[in-house]
C-alpha positions in Angstrom: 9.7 -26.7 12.8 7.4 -25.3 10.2 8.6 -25.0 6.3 5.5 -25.2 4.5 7.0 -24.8 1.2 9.7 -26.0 -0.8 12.2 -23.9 -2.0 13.1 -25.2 -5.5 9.5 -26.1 -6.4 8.4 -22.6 -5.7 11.0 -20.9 -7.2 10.2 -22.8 -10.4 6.1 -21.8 -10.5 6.4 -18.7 -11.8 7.5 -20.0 -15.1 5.7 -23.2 -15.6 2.7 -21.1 -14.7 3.3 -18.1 -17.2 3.4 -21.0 -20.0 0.8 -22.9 -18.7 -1.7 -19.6 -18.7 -0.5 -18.8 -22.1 -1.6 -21.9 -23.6 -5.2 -20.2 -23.0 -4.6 -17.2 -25.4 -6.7 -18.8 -27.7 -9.4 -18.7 -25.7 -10.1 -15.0 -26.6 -8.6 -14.2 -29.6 -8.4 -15.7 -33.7 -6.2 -15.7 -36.0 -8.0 -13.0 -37.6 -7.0 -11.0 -35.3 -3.5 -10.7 -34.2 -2.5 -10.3 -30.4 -2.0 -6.7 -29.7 0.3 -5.5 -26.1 -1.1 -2.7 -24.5 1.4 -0.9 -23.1 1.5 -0.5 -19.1 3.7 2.8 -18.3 4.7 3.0 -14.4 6.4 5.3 -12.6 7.4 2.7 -10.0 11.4 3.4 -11.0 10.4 7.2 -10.0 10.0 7.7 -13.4 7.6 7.1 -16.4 8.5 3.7 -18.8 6.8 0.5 -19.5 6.3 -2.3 -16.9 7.1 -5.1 -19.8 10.8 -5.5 -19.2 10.9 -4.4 -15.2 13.4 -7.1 -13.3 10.9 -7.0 -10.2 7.1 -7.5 -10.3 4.5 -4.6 -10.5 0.4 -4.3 -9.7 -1.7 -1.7 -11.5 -5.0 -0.4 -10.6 -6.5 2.3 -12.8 -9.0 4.6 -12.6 -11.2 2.3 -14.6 -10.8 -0.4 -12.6 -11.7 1.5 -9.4 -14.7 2.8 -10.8 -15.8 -0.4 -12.1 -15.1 -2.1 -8.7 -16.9 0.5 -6.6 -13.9 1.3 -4.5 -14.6 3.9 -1.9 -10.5 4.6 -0.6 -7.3 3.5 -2.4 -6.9 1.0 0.7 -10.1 -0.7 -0.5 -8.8 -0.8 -3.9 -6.0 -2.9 -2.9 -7.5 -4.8 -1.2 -10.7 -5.7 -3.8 -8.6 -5.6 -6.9 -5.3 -7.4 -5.8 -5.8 -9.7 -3.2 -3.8 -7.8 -0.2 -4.4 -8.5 3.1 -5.8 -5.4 5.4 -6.4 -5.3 8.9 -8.6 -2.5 10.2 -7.0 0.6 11.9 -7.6 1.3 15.8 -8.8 4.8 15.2 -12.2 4.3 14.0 -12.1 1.9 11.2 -11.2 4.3 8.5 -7.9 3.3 7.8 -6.1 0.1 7.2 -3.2 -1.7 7.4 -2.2 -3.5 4.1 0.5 -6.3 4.0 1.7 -6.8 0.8 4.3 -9.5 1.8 3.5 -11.1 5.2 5.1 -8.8 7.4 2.3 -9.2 10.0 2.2 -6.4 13.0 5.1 -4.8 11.9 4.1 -4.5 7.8 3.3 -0.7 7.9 6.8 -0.2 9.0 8.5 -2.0 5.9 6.5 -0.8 2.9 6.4 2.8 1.3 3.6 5.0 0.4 4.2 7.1 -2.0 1.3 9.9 -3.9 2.5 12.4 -6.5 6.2 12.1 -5.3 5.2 12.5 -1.6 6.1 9.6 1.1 3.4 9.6 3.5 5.6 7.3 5.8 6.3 9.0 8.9 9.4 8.2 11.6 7.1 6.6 14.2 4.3 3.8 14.7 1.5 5.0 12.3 -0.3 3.6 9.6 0.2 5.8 6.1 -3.5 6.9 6.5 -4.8 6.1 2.1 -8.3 6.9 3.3 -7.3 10.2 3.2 -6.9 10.6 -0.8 -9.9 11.5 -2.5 -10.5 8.0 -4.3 -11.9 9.9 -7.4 -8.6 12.0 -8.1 -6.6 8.4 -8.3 -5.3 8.1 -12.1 -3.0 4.8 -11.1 -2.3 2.9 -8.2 1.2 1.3 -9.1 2.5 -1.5 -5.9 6.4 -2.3 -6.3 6.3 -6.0 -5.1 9.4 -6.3 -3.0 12.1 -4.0 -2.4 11.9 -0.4 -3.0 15.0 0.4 -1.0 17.4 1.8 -3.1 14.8 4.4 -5.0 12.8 5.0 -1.9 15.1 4.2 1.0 14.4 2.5 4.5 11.2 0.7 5.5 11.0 -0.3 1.8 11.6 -4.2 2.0 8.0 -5.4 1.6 7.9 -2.7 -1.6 5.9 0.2 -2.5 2.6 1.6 -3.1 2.6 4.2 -5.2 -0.4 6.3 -6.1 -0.8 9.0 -8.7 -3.6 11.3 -9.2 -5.0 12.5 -12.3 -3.3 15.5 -11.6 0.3 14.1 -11.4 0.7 12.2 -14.1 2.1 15.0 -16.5 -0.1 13.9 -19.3 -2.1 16.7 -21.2 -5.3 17.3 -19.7 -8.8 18.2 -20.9 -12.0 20.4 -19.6 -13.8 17.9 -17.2 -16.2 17.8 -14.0 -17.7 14.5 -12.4 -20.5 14.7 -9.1 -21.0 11.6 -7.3 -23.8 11.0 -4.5 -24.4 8.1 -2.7 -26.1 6.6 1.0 -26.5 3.5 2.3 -26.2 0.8 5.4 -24.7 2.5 8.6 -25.9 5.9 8.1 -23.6 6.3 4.9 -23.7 9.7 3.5 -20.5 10.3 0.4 -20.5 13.2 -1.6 -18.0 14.0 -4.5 -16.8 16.6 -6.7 -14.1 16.8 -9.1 -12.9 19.5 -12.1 -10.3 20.4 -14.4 -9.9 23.1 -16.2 -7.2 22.9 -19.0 -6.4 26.0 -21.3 -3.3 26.6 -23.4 -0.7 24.4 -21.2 -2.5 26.1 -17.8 -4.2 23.2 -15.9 -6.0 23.5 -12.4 -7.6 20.1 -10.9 -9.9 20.2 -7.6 -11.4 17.2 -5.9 -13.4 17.4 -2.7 -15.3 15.3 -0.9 -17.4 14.8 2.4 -18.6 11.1 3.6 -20.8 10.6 6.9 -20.9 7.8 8.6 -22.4 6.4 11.6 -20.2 2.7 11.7 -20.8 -1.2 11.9 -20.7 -0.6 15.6 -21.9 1.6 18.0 -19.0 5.3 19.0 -17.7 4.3 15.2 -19.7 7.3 13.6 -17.2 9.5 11.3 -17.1 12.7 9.7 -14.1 13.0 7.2 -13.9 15.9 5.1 -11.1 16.3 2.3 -10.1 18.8 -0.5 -7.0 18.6 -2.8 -6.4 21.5 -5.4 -3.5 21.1 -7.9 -2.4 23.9 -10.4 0.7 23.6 -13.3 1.1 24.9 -16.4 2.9 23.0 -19.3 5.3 23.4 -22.3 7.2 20.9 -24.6 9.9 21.2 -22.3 9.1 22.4 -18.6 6.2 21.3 -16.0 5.9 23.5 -13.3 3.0 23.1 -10.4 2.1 23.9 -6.9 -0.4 21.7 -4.9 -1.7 22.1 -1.7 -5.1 20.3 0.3 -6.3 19.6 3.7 -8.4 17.0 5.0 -10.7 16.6 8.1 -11.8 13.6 10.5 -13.6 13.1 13.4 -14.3 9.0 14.2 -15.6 7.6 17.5 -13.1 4.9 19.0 -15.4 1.6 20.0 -12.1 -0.3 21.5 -11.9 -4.1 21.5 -14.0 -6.7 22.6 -13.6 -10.3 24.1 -14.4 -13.6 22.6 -17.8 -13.5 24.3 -18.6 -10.1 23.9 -17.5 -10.5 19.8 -20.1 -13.7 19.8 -22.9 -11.5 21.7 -23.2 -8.7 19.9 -20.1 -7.7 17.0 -21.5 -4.1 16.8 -21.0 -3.1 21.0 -18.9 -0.7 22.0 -16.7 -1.3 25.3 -15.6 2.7 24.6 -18.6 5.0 24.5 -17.0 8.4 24.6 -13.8 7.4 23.4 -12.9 9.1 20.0 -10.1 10.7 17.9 -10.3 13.8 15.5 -7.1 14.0 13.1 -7.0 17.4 10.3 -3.8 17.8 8.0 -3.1 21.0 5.7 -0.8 20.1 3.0 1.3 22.1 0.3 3.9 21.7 -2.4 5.5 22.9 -5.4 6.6 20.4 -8.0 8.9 21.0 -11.8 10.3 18.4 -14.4 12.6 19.3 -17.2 13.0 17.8 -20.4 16.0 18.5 -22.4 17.3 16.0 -24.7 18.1 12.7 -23.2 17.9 14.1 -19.5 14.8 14.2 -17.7 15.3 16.3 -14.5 12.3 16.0 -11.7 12.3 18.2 -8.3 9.7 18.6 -5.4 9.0 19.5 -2.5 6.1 19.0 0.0 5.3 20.0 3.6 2.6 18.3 5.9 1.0 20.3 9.1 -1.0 17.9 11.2 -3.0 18.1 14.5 -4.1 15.4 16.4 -6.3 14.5 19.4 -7.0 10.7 20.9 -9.7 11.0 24.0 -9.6 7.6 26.2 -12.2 9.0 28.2 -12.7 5.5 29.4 -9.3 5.1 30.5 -9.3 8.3 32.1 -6.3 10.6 29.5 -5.8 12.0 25.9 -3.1 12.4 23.4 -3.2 15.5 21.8 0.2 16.0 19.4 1.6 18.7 16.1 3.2 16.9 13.6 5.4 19.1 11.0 6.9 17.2 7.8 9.1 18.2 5.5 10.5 16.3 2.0 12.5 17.4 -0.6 13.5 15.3 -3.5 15.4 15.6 -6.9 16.5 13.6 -9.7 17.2 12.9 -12.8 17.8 10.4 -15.6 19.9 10.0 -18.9 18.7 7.5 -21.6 21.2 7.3 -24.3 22.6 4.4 -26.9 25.8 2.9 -27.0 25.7 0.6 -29.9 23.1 -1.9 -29.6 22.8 -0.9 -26.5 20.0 1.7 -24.4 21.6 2.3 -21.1 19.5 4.4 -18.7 21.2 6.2 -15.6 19.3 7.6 -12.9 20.6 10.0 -9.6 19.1 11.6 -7.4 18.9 12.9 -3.3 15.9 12.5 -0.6 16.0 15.0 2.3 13.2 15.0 5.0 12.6 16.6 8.1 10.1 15.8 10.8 9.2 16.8 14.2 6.8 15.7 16.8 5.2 17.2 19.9 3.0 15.5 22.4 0.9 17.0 24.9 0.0 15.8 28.4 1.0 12.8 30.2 3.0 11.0 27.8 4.5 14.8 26.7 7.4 14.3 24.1 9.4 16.3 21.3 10.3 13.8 18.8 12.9 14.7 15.5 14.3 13.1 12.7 16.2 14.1 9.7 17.6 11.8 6.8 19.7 12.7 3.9 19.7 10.0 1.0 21.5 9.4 -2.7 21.0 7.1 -4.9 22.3 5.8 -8.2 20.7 3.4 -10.2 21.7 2.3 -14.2 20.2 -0.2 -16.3 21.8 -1.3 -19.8 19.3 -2.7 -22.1 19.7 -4.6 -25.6 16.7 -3.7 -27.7 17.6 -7.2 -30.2 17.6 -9.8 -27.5 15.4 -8.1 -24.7 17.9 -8.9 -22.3 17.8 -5.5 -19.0 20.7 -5.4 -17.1 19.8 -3.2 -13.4 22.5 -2.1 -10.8 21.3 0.5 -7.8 23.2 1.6 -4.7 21.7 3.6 -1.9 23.4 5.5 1.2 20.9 6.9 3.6 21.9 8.9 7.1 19.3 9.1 9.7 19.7 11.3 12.4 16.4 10.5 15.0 16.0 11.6 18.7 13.3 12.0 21.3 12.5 13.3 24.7 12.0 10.3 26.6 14.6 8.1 24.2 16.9 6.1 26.5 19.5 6.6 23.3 19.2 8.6 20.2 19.8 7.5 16.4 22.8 8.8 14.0 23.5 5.7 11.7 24.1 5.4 7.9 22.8 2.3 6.0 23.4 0.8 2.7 20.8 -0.3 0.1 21.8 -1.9 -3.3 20.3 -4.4 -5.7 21.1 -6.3 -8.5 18.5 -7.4 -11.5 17.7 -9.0 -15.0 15.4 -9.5 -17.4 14.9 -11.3 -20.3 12.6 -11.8 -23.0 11.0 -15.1 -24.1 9.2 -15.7 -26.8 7.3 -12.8 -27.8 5.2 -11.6 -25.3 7.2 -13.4 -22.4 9.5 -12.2 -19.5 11.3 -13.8 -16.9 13.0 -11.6 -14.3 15.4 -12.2 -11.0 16.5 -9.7 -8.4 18.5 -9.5 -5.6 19.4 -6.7 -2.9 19.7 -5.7 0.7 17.2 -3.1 2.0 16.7 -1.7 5.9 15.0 -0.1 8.3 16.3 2.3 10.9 14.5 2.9 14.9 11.3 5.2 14.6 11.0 7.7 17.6 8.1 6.0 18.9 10.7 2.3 19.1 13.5 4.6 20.8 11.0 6.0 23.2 9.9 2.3 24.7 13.0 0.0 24.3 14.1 -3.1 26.8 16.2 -2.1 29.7 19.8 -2.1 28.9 19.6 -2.1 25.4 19.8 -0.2 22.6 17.4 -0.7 19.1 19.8 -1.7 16.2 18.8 -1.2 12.7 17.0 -4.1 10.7 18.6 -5.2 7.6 17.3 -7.8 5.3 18.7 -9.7 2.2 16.0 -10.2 -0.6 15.7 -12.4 -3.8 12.9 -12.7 -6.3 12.4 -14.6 -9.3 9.9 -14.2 -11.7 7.8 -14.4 -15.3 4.8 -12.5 -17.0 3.0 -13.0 -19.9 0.9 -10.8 -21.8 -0.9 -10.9 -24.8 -3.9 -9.6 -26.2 -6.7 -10.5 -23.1 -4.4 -12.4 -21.3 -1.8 -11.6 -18.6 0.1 -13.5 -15.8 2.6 -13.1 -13.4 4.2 -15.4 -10.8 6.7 -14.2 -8.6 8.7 -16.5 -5.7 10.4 -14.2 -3.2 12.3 -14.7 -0.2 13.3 -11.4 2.2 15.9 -13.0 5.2 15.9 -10.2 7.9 18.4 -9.4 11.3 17.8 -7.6 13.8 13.9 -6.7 12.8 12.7 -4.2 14.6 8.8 -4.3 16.6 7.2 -4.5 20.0 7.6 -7.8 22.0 4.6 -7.5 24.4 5.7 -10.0 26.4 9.3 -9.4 27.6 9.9 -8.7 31.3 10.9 -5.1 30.7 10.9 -2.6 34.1 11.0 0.7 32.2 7.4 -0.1 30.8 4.3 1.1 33.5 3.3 -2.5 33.6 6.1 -3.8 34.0 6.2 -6.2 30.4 6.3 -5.1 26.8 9.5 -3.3 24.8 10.4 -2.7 21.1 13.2 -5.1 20.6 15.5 -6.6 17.4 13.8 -10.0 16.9 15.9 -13.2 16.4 16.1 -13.7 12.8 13.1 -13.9 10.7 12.4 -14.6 7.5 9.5 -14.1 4.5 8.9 -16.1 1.3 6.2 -16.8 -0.7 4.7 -17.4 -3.9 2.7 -14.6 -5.6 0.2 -14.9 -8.8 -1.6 -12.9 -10.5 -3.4 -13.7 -13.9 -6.1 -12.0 -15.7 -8.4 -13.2 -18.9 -10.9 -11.8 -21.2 -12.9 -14.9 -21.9 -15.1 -13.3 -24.0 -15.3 -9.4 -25.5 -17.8 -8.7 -22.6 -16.7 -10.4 -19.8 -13.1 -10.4 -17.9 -12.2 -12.4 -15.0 -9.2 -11.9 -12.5 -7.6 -14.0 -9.9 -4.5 -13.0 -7.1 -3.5 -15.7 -4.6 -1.0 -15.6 -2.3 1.5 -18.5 -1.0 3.4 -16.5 1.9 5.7 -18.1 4.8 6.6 -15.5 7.7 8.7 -17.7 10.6 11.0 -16.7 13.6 14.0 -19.0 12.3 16.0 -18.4 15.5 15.6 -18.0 19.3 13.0 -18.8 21.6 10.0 -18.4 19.2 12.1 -20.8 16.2 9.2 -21.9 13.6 6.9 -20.5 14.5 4.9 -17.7 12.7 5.0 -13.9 12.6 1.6 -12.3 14.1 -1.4 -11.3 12.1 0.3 -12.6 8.9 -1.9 -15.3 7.4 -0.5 -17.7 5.1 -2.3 -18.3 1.9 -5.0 -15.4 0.2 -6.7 -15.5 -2.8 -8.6 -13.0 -4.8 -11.7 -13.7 -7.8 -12.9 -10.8 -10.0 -15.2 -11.1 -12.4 -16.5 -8.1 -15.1 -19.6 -8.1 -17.5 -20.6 -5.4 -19.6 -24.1 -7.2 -20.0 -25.4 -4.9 -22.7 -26.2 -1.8 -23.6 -25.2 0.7 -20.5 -25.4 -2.1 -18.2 -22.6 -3.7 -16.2 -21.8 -6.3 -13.4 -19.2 -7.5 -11.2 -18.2 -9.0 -8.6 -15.0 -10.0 -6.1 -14.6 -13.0 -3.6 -11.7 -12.6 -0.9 -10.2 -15.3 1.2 -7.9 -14.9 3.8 -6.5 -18.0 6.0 -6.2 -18.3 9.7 -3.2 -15.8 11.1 -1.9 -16.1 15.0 -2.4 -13.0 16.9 0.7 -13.8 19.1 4.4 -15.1 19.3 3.7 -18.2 21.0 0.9 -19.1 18.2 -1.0 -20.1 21.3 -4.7 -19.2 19.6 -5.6 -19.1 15.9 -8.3 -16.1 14.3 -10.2 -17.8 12.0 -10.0 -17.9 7.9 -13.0 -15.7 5.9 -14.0 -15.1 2.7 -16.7 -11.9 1.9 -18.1 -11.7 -1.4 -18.7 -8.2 -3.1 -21.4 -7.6 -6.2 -22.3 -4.5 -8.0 -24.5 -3.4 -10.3 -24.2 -0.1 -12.6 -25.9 1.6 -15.7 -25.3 3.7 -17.5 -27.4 6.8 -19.0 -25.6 9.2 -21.3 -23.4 10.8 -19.3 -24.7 9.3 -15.6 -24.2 6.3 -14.0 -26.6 4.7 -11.2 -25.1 2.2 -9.3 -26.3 -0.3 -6.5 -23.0 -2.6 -4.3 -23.8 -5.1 -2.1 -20.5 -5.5 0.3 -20.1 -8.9 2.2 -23.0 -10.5 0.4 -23.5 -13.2 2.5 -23.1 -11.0 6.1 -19.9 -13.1 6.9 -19.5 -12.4 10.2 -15.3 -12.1 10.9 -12.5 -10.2 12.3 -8.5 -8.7 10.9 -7.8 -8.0 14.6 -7.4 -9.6 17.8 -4.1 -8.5 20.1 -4.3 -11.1 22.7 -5.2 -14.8 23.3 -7.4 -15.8 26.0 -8.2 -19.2 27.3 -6.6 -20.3 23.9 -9.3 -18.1 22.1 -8.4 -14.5 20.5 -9.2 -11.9 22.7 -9.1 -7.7 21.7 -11.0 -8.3 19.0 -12.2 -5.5 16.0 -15.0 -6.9 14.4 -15.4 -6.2 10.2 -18.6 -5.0 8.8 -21.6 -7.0 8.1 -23.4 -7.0 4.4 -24.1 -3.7 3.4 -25.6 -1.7 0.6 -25.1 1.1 -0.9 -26.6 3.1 -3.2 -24.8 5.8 -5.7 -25.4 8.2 -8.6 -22.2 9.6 -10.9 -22.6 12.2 -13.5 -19.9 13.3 -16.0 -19.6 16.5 -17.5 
């Protein structure tokens, strides 16, 4: 049986690595000049406040650092910046599937994506599609490490990603315009606009875009078209807004390839006509209220989408209507008692969905959840000591068509966290919880004969540090997430109500995740700052016929370099290196894909108010794969290849 790490060692890296970083703060700074914090503000907790004394770990991205890194979509972002693992989506590469916390196949389903307020999460097997947020409205990218269940309910145990544009964050706003244009390999063609228009509290912000594509393989061409308008007006007391956007894609479908084919020729396509056009309408209105220690925050959001998957290979299509519905309010009290802050937080999630797909596999699919939460932390300002308590009760009411049984079930969510200041510019953090996830439609539509889906729960633990002063931060996490009853497709059980006979959505035996999680970052000089996120991750059956062995498509060990030089005047440079070990692609760990590391460069300068830009992706044409389904002849077999090196080309402007 596999353990690959040891518990107590691990547990104890986070610290000894916060102090051991610290030790190079001298490196970029004198004693001339004092060690300044800059204040990180998150709205992680579902509302704004300073990341410094948070009992559980959080990532930031901001706009800066996505314009910097070249980032195309928020999912590249992620990836680039923090280290995340992504596997590439099955509907024409423009989507992908991060795993923040080695959840393998099943890591869509157990982390929440959240933008402006808005969970993207849907009630059945799909990938929160990022690509879809125009990259150059982003203001912060915030990812909640672990846990998110008793703020953002189930399928939160892996955490959060939440995103806000420049248009959420509530911050007065100025008069601004920015164009981008670039081309490049594969028939790239992305255009960008954005504006905002600020007078006397009245604010509108539009960003649109249009990218062309024709794909590192043949039937991968794309067309994706997306336009997001947002328009509020603001006082000292009251933010009221109404958003609404839609967006538009059309992506050939190249389907997988075999060992052989994948050594042949990466870029063929065993699919010709296959493709997949997907175009969602969205609306919303949105209000906070300040008035004296209470911060009241209400929204609500509706998604239309229509869909249509073409096998013309295989001989059908999916076409299906999605309709999706959330409403959310809450609010918070911050007030002193003594030496003490305490900060109390309520609120209630409702969401509605339905489903309806056409033709063979017709269905009608609904679900409907109710939530409340509580959540109150008691801080002492003197010691730095944070005290955080939060209980969650969630009913989901889920049902389809074909279901053998439909879903009414209530779960529980709580956690329990500190945090304590060392030193001066020190933390160190511990949390524990229970989070869970309920049955989608699509699991209660293809379960195992004579059975009936259960939902997962999952007891999670993290412990912690981070350091920051002037140009240096760190933070070290150890985490361990114990689940029951997890919930995914076994494609391999004998299972007569499935067309082939095998294959069923299934509670696993138990299964567990832990892992070791670092992220540091170092200005080493007043022009140059370097970055690193590696990953120590352990994803095991610990029970049942698959005991020690590991969770597919969840690779053990990543790791992340970044470098930045502003070279001189209006020039800049930097770069990224990925790596990503070997991951199984099935249960019986009978084949291995194979480890890869891509390197990414880019080049900008800047003229007045325009930037010209030239990025080199996968610099050394690695040739590798995120995907393969099967094993054949102990080799992986359904294989999506990644892209080769490519170049691209860009001009920004800034009004």
């Amino acid at each position: 049986m596999k353990t690959g790490i040891s518990h107590l060692r691990l547990a104890a890296l986070p610290v000894a690595l916060s102090a051991a970083f610290s030790s190079t703060i001298a490196f970029a700074q004198s004693a001339d000049n004092p060690a300044e914090l800059q204040q990180v503000v998150v709205t992680a907790s579902r509302f704004p406040e300073s990341a410094a004394s948070l009992p559980f770990g959080v990532s930031v991205i901001t706009a800066a650092d996505i314009e910097a890194s070249g980032a195309t979509t928020v999912n590249e972002a992620i990836m680039k910046l923090l280290g995340v693992p992504g596997r590439l989506d099955l509907s024409g590469g423009n989507n992908y599937t991060l795993d923040m916390r080695g959840f393998g196949d099943t890591a869509s389903s157990n982390q929440v994506v959240i933008v402006d307020g808005m969970r993207l999460n849907e009630p059945q097997g799909t990938t929160p599609d990022l690509s879809q947020i125009a990259i150059d409205s982003v203001y912060q990218i915030e990812i909640l490490r672990g846990s998110g269940a008793v703020l953002y309910g189930e399928s939160a145990t892996a955490g959060a990603i939440v995103v806000t544009t420049k248009a959420g964050r509530g911050l007065p706003q100025v008069n601004a315009a920015s164009l981008y244009g670039a081309t490049g390999s594969n028939g790239l063609r992305d255009l960008r606009a954005n504006a905002t228009l600020a007078v006397d509290g009245f604010a509108l912000d539009v960003a649109a875009s249009d990218v062309q594509s024709s794909g590192h393989r043949d039937n991968l061409t794309s067309n994706a078209h997306k336009l997001a308008v947002t328009a509020q007006w603001s006082s000292d007391v009251l933010r009221l807004g109404v958003r609404g956007g839609n967006s538009d894609l059309r992506s050939g479908l190249p389907g997988s390839l075999t060992a052989q084919q994948y050594q042949d020729n990466p870029r063929l396509t065993t699919k010709p006509d296959d493709f997949a056009t997907v175009k969602n309408s969205s609306s919303g209105l949105f209000g906070v209220l300040t008035l004296r220690d209470w911060q009241i925050e209400a929204d609500t959001n509706q998604l239309q989408r229509k869909s249509t998957a073409a096998y013309i290979a295989d001989g059908y299509s999916v076409d299906s209507d999605v309709s999706l519905s959330n409403t959310s309010v809450r609010a918070r009290n911050r007030y002193n008692v003594g030496p003490w802050v305490n900060t109390f937080v309520i609120g209630s999630d409702l969401a509605d969905w339905k489903k309806t797909t056409y033709g063979d596999y017709g269905d009608v699919s609904k679900s409907h959840t109710l939530a409340y939460y509580v959540k109150d932390d008691i801080s002492v300002q003197s010691t730095g000591t944070r005290i955080s308590t939060g209980l969650r009760t969630e009913r989901v009411q889920r049902s389809s068509e074909v279901a053998v049984a439909n879903l009414d079930d209530t779960q529980v969510a709580w956690e329990l966290g500190v945090s304590q200041r060392v030193a001066a510019y020190g933390t160190v953090y511990a949390r524990m919880g229970q989070s869970f996830r309920q049955p989608t439609a699509d699991d209660l539509g293809a379960p195992l004969q004579g059975s009936v889906l259960m939902a997962q729960t999952s007891h999670d633990m993290e412990l912690g540090a981070r350091w920051k002063q002037a140009g240096t931060s760190v933070d070290g996490r150890f985490y361990r997430s114990s689940l029951n009853g997890e919930i995914g497709y076994d494609p391999v059980v004998i299972n007569p109500l499935s067309w082939n006979g095998v294959g069923a959505n299934v509670n696993f035996d138990p299964t567990r995740r832990q892992g070791l999680e670092i992220e540091a970052k170092q200005a080493i000089a007043p022009t140059v700052d370097l970055r690193v996120a590696g990953a120590l991750r352990e994803a095991l059956f610990v029970q049942g016929a698959y005991t020690g062995k590991s969770v597919p498509l969840a690779p053990s060990k990543t790791l992340a370099l970044g470098a930045d030089w502003r070279v001189g005047a209006g020039h800049s440079l930097s770069g990224t290196f990925k790596w990503v070990d070997t991951q199984y692609p099935t249960f019986a760990n009978d084949c291995s894909m194979p480890a890869y590391a891509t390197a990414d460069v880019r080049y900008g300068y800047q003229i007045r108010n325009a930037e010209l830009a030239l990025a080199i992706a996968n610099l050394a044409d690695t040739k590798y794969y995120s995907v393969a389904q099967t094993c054949t002849n102990g080799a992986p077999a359904a294989i999506y290849p990644e892209a080769g090196r490519s170049l691209t080309a860009s001009v920004r402007v800034k009004f």
